[in-house]
C-alpha positions in Angstrom: 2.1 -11.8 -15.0 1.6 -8.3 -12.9 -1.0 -6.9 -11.6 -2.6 -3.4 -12.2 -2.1 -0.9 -9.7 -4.8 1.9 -8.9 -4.0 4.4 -6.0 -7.4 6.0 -4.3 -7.1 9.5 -4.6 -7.3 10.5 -0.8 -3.6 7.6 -0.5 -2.5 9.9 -3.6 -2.9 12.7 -1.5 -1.5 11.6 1.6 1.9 10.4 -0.4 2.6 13.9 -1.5 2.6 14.8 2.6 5.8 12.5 2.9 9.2 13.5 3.2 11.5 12.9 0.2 13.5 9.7 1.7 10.2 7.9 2.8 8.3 9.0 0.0 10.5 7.2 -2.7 10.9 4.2 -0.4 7.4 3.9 0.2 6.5 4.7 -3.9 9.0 1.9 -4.8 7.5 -0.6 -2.5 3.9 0.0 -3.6 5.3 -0.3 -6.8 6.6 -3.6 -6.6 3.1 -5.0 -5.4 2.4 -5.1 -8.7 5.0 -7.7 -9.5 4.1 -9.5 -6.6 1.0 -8.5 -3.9 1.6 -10.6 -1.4 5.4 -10.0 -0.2 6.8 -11.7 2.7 6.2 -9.0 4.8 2.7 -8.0 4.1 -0.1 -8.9 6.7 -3.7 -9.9 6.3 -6.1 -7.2 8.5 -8.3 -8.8 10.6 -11.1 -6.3 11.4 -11.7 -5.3 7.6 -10.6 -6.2 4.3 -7.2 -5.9 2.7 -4.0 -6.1 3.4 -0.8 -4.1 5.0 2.5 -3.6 4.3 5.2 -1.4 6.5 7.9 0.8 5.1 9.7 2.5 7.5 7.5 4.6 10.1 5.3 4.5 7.1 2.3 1.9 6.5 0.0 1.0 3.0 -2.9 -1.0 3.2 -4.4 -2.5 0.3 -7.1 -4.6 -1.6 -6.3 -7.4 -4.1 -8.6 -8.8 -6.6 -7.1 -11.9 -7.9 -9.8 -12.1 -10.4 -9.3 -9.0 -12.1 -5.7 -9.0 -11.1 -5.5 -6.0 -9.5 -4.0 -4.2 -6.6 -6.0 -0.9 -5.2 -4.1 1.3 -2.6 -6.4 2.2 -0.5 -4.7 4.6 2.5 -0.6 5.5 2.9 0.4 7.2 6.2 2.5 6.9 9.6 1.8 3.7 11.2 0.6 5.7 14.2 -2.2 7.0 11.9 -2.7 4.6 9.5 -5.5 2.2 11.2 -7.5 5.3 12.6 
């Protein structure tokens, strides 16, 4: 069973800023968080809650609720960027 993807608007906004290539490599890996939210490569933050995953230069962090089975993308950006 998937889970139900939200998007903040402020990551929304941010994803339009990135170029083509990265832009459908990033959409298609926040995508497939849906069908599974905790993917080899994601990591756990330590100073707040969520979690990260990196595509490219490009970074996503993210909240899961297991209860309500959902996965909220809370910021998208360049990894320089991203934690700021």
């Amino acid at each position: 069973m998937s889970y139900q993807l939200f998007i903040h608007r402020s990551a929304e906004k941010a994803l339009t800023a990135i170029p083509k290539d990265d832009h459908d490599a990033v959409m298609n890996a926040i995508v497939e968080l849906a069908n599974n939210p905790r993917p080899h490569r994601c990591k756990k933050l330590v100073d707040r809650d969520g979690w990260r995953i990196r595509v490219g230069s490009y970074g996503v962090i993210y909240e899961i609720d297991d209860s309500r089975r959902t996965v909220t993308i809370v910021k998208v950006g360049h990894r320089r960027d991203i934690y700021l």
